[in-house]
C-alpha positions in Angstrom: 2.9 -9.8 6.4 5.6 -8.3 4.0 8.5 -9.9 3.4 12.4 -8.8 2.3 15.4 -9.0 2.2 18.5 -6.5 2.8 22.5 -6.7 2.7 25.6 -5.2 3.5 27.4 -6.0 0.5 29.7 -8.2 1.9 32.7 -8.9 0.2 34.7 -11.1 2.9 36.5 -14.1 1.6 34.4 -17.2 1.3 35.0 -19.7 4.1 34.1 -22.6 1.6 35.8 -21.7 -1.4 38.1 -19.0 -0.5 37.0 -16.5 -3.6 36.7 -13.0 -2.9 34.5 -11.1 -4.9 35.5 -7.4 -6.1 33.2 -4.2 -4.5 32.0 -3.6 -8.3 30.8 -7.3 -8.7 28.9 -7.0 -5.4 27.1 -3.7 -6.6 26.0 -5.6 -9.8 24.9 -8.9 -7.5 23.1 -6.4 -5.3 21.5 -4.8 -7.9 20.8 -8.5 -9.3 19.1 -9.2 -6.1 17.0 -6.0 -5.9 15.3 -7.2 -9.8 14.4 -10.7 -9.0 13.1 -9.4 -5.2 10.8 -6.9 -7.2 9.5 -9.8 -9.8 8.5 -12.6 -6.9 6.6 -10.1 -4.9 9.1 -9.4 -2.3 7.9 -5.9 -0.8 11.5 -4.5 0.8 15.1 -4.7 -0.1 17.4 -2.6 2.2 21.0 -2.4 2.1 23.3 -1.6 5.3 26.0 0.9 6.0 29.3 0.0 6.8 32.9 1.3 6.8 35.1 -1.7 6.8 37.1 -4.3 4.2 34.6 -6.6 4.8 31.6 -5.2 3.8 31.3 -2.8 0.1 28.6 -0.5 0.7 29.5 2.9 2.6 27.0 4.9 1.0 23.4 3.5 0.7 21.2 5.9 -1.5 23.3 5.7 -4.7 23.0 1.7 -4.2 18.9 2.0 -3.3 18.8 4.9 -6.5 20.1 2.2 -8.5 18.0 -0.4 -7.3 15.0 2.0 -7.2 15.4 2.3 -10.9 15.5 -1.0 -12.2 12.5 -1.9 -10.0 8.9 -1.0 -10.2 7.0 -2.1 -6.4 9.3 -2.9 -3.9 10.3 -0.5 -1.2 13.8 0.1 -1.3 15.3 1.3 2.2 18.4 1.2 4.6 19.2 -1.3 7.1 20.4 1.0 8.2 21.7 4.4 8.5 24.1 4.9 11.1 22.2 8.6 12.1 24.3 9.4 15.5 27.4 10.2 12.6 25.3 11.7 10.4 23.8 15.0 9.1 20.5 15.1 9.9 19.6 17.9 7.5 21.9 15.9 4.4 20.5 12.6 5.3 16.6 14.1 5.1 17.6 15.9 1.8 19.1 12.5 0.1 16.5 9.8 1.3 13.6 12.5 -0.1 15.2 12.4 -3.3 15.0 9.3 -3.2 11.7 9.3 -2.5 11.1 11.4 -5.5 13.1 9.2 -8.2 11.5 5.8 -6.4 7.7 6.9 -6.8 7.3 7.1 -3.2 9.1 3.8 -2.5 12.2 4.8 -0.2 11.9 4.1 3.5 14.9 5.0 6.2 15.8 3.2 9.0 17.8 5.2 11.5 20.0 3.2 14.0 23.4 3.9 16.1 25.4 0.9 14.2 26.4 -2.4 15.9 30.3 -1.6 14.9 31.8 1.7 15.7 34.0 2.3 12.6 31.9 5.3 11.9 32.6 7.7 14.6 36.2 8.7 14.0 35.9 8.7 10.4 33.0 11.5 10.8 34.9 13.2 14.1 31.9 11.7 16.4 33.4 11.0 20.3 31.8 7.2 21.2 31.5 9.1 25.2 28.4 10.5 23.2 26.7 7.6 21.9 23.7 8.1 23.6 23.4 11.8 23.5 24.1 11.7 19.6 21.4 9.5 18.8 19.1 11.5 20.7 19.8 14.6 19.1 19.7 13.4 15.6 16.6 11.1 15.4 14.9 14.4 16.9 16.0 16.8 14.7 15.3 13.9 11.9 11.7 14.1 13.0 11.1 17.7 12.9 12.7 18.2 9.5 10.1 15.3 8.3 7.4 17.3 9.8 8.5 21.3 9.2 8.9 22.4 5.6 10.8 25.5 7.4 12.9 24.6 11.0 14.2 26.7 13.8 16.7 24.7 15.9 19.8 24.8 18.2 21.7 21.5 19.1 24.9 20.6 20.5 26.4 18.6 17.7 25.5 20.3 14.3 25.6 24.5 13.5 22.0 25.5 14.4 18.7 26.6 11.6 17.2 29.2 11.6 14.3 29.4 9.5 15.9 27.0 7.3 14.1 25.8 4.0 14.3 22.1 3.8 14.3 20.8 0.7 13.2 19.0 -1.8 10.2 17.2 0.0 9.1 13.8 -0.3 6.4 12.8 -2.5 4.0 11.6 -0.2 4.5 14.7 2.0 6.4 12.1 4.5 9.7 9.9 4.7 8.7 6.2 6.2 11.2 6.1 8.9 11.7 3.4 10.9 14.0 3.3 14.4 16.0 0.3 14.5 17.1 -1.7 17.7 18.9 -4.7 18.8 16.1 -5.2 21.6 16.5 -3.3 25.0 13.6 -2.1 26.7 14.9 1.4 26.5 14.7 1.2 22.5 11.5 -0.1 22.5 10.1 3.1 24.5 12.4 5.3 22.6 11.0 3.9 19.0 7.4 4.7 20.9 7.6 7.3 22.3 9.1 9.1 18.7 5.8 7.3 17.3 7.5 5.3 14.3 7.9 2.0 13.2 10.8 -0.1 14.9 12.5 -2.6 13.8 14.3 -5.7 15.9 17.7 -7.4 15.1 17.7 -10.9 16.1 20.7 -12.3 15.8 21.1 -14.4 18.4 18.7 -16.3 21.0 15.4 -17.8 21.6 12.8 -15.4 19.6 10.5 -15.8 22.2 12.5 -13.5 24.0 11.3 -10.6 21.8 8.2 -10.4 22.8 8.2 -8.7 25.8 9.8 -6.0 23.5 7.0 -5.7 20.7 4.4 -5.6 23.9 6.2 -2.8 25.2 6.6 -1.0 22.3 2.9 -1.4 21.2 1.9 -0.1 25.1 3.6 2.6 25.0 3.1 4.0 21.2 2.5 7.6 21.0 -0.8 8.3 18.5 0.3 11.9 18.4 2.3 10.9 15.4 -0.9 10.1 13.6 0.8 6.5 12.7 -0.3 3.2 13.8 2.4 0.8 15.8 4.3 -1.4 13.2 7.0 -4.1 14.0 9.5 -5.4 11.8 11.9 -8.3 12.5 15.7 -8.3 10.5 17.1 -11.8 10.7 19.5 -14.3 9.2 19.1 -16.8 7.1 19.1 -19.0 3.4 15.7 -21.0 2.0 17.1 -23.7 -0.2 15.0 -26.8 -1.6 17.9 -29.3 -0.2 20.6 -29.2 2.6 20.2 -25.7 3.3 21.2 -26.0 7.3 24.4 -27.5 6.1 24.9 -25.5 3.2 24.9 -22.4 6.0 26.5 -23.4 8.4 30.3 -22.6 7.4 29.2 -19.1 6.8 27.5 -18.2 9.6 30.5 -19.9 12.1 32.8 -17.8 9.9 30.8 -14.2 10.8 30.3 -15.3 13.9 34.0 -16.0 14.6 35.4 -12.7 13.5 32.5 -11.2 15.3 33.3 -13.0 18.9 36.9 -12.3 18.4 36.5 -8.4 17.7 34.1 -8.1 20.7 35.1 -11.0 23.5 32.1 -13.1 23.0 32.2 -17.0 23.4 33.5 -18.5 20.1 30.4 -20.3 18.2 30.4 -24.0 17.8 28.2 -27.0 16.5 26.1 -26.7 19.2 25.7 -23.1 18.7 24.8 -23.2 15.5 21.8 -26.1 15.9 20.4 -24.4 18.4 20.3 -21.6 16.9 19.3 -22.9 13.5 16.6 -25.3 15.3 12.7 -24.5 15.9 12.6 -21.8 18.3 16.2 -20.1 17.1 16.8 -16.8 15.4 18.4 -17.9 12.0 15.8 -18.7 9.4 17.3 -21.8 7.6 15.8 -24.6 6.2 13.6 -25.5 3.5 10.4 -23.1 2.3 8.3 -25.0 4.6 10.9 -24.5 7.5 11.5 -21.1 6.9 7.8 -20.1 6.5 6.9 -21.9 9.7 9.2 -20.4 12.2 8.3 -16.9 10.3 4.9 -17.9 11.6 5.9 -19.0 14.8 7.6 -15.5 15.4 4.9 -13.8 14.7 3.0 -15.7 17.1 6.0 -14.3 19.8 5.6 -10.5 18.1 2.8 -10.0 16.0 5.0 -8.4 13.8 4.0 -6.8 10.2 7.4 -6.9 7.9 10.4 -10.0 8.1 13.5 -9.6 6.3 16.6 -11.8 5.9 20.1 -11.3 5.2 21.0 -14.0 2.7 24.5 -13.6 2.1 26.6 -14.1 5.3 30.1 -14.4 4.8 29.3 -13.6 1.0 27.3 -16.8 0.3 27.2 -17.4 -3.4 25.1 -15.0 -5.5 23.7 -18.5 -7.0 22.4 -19.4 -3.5 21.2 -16.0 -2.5 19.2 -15.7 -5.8 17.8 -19.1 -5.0 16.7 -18.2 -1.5 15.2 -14.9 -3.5 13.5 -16.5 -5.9 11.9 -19.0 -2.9 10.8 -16.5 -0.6 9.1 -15.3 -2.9 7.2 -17.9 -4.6 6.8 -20.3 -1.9 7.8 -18.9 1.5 5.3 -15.8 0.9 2.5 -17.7 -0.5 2.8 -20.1 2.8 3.3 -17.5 5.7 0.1 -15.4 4.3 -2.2 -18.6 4.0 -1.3 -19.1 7.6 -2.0 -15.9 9.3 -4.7 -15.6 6.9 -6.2 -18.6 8.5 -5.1 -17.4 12.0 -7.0 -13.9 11.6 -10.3 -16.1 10.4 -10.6 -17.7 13.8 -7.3 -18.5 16.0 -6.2 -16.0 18.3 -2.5 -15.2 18.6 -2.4 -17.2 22.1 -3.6 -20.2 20.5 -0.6 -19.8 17.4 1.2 -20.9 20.5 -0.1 -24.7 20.4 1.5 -24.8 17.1 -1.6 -24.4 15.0 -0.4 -22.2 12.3 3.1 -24.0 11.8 0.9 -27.3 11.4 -0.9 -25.1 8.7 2.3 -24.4 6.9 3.7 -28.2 7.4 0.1 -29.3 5.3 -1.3 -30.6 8.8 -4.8 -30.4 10.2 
């Protein structure tokens, strides 16, 4: 199991203490982030597009070039590019160069966005969600597997016999197709043959399964790639009071969230439920956090978990903490557990709670 972490730079006010922290002092905490990630043994650190006040990072590869650099193992990736108002044939050409400055360490997740800002600031018409993505994730594709492409589209000039350069080191970009969960994205990130990855921001995680089976039925070998699933989440691993500690940030996200897009305001309730055994925010203690990574994969048998640490701009002290945690602890726990799941449980039988006891020190 790898495990990560990614951001979006946020740079709202803090609900707690009201400070705001400046777009350059978020670069540098990112950037903090990415260091101590690499030295616990974190394998992934991603960082998020966005176009709005709340968030500082519009541009992702000069952030992950940065990170890249001060960094020697981890993968460094976006979480993720927003492809449907993008340049298929720019976006190739930066994340290889990436590639190339990283050692082989940059991955790109290509997604539509879950906030819209995006379109009319790049002239995209939202009637063509659908149709955009389509086009772009497969003209993506081919430029990752054609050195030289012939193509004709609806919503970029056409190639002919176009030299696409420079090329990753490994030959290949590592792209992965992001989803919030629909069956339809599920086949689509099949279907293409690539790695997907699932947001779960909300609900019982159980409820993803269905998903990662479907996914993993209908994966297309043609790509010469094997099915992987990732999981993005929420979350903050602290030694004491973490679920408290969280829960002013999350309530303040999730308010501005509900009130931009008519959802049911959160409340207390919300909140433990969500933050509780079978919920999708990963908060708690090492122990706590490591077991309900477990218990997901139980759901998913997926291969890579990644938290958001910094909701609401939680305090760099916190997130470093967290950090620092999943790494040393969290890491160590989760891969003695499937370890011992692999020697002899099946993943029907993680079910019963056998792993999590595993993690909790139980027999």
């Amino acid at each position: 199991m790898e495990l990560g972490i990614f951001s979006f730079g946020d740079i709202h006010p803090n609900p707690v203490t009201g400070e705001r922290v400046s777009p350059e002092q978020r670069m540098a905490d990112l950037l903090e982030r990415a260091r101590l990630a690499d030295e616990v043994g974190l394998h992934y650190f991603g960082v998020g597009e966005h176009h709005r006040p709340d968030y500082a990072v519009s541009s992702v590869v000069p952030v992950l070039a940065a990170a890249a650099a001060q960094t020697r193992s981890i993968h460094v990736g976006s979480a993720v590019t927003v492809l449907s108002t993008e340049d298929p044939v720019r976006v190739y050409q930066q994340f290889a160069t990436l590639d190339l400055l990283s050692g082989g360490r940059s991955e790109l997740t290509a997604g539509r966005g879950s906030f819209i800002e995006s379109y009319p600031l790049f002239g995209a018409a939202l009637e063509d969600y659908d149709e955009l993505y389509e086009e772009k994730i497969d003209l993506l594709l081919r430029l990752d597997a054609e050195e030289r492409i012939t193509w004709s589209g609806r919503f970029r000039p056409p190639l002919d016999d176009a030299l696409i350069l420079p090329r990753p080191s490994k030959g290949n970009l590592d792209i992965w197709i992001a989803t919030g969960g629909t069956p339809s994205s599920s086949v689509r990130a099949a279907r293409l043959g690539r790695p997907v990855i699932y947001a779960l921001l909300g609900g019982a995680v159980n409820n993803f399964a269905q998903h990662a089976a479907l996914y993993r039925s209908e994966f297309n070998g043609a790509s010469g790639l094997s099915p992987r699933v990732g999981v993005s989440g929420v979350g903050l691993v602290l030694r004491n009071d973490a679920k408290e500690t969280f829960r002013p940030y999350w309530m303040d996200t999730m308010k501005r969230i509900s009130a931009e897009r008519g959802f049911p305001m959160p409340s207390g309730v919300s909140y433990n439920m969500q933050a509780a055994r079978s919920g999708a925010l990963y908060v708690g203690t090492p122990e706590e956090v490591a077991e309900k990574i477990v218990l997901t994969h139980a759901a998913m048998g997926h291969d890579r978990h990644i938290l958001q640490l910094d909701f609401s701009s939680v305090p760099q002290a916190q997130v470093l903490e967290s950090i620092e945690l999943l790494g040393t602890e969290v890491l160590p726990l989760v891969t003695e557990a499937l370890g011992a799941s692999r020697d002899g449980d099946s993943i029907e039988e993680h079910h019963t709670g056998a792993d999590a006891q595993s993690v909790r020190g139980g027999s």
